[in-house]
C-alpha positions as CSV (number, residue, x, y, z in Angstrom):
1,X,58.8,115.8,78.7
2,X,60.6,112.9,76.7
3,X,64.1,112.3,77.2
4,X,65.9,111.9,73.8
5,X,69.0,109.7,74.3
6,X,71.9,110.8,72.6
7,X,73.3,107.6,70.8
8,X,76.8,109.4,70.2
9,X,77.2,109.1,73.7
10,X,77.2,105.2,74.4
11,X,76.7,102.5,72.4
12,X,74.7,99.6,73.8
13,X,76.4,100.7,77.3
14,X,80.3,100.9,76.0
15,X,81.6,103.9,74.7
16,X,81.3,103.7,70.7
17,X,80.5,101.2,68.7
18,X,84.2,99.8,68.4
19,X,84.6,98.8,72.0
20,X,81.0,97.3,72.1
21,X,81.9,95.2,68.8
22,X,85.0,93.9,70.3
23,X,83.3,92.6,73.2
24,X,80.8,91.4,71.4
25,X,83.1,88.7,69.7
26,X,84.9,88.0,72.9
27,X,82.1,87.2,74.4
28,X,80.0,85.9,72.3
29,X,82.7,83.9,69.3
30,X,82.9,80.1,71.7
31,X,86.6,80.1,70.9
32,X,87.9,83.9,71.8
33,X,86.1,83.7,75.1
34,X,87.3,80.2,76.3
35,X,91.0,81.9,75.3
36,X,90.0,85.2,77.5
37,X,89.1,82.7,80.4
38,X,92.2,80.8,80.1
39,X,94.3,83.4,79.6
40,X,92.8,85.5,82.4
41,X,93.1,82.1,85.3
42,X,96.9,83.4,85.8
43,X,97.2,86.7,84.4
44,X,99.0,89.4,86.5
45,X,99.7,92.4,84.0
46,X,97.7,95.7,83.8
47,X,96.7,95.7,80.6
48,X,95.1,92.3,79.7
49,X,92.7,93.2,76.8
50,X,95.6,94.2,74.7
51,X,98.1,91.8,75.8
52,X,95.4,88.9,75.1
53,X,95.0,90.4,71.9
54,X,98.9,90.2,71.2
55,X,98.9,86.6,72.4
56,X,96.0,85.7,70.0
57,X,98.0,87.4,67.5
58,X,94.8,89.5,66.6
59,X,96.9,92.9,67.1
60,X,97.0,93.8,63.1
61,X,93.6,92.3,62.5
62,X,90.1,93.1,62.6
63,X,86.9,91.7,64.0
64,X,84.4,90.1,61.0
65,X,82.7,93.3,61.0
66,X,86.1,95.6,60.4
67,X,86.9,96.9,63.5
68,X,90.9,96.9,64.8
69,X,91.2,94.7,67.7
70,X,93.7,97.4,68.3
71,X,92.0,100.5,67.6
72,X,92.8,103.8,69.0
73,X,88.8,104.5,69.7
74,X,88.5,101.6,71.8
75,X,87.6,102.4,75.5
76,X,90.8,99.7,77.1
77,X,89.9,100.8,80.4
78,X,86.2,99.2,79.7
79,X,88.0,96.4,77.4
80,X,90.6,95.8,80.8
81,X,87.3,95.7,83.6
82,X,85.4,93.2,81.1
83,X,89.1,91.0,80.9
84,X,89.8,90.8,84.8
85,X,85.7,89.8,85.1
86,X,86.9,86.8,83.6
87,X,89.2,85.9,86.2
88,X,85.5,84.8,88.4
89,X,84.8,81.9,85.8
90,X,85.8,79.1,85.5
């Protein structure tokens, strides 16, 4: 029997395609993810993907691909585990 995976479930392991495209530029844009680090050596809140998104001043704009930095699709408990995982580099 083959398994068909249902794409509308998870998107490359995040929830939709907004939280994964996010992520994707924080992680992989040089400058965003040397400002997560940073911002993440001394941060002590409980939301830090969307208060390093305010900082950045990102909060009314959108990735290069469209999506809201602040959108109301975006999985923030997901967005908050892959902020405080910054807190381990250095």
């Amino acid at each position: 029997m083959v398994r068909r995976f249902d794409v509308s479930m998870t998107y490359e392991g995040w929830k939709n395609y907004a939280t994964w495209n996010v992520a994707l530029w924080i992680n992989n844009e040089y400058g965003i993810y040397l400002g997560a680090v940073a911002f993440m050596k001394d941060y002590k809140g409980r939301r830090p993907y969307r208060d390093f998104i305010v900082e950045c001043g990102l909060d009314t704009q959108r990735t290069p691909d469209k999506v809201k930095w602040l959108g109301k699709e975006l999985d923030l408990v997901a967005l908050n585990e892959m902020m405080n995982e910054f807190k381990e580099h250095k």
